[in-house]
C-alpha positions as CSV (number, residue, x, y, z in Angstrom):
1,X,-18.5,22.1,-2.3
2,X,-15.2,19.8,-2.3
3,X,-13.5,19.8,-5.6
4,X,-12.6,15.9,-4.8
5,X,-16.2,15.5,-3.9
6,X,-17.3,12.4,-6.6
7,X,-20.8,12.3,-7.1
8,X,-20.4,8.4,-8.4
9,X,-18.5,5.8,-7.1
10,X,-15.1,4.7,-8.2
11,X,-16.2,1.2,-8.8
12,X,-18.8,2.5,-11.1
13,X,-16.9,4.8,-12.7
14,X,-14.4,2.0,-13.4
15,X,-17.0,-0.3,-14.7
16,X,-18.4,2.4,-16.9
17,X,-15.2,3.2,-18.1
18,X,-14.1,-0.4,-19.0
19,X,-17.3,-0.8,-21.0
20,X,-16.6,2.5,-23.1
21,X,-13.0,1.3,-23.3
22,X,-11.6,4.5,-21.8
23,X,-9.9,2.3,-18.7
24,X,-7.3,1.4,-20.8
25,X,-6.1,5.0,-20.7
26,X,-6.4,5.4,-16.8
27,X,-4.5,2.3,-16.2
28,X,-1.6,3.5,-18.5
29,X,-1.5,6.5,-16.4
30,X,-0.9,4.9,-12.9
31,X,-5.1,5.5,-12.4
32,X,-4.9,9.2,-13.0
33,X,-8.2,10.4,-14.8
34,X,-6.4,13.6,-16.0
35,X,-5.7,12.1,-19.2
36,X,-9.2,11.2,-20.0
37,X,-11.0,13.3,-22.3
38,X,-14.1,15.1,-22.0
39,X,-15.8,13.4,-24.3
40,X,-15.0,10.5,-22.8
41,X,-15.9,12.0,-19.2
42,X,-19.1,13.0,-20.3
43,X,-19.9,9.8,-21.9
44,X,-19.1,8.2,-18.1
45,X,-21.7,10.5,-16.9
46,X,-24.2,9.9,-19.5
47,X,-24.3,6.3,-19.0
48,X,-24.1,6.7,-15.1
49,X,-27.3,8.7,-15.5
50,X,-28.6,6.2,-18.0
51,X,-27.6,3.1,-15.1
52,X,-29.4,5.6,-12.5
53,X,-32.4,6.0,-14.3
54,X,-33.1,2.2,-15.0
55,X,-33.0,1.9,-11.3
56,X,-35.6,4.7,-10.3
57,X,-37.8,2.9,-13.0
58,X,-37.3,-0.7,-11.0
């Protein structure tokens, strides 16, 4: 499997991140995610899943 392989889309990812207010961060950095912590990763992916979910349920 690609490393660069992104399960999500950037747009969501963006979105997500904007609502846990965790863009701020990637913006300072010139839209590197490396600076992003974990936490803060894995809260992206719990509310992706969350988002995903909803949608099944639809």
């Amino acid at each position: 499997m690609s490393k660069n392989r992104h399960l999500i889309s950037e747009n969501l990812r963006e979105e997500i991140a904007r609502e846990l207010g965790v863009y701020e961060q990637v913006k300072k950095d010139g839209g590197s995610w490396g600076n992003v912590s974990s936490k803060d990763c894995g809260n992206i992916v719990s509310k992706a899943i969350e988002i995903a979910n909803r949608a099944v349920e639809q």
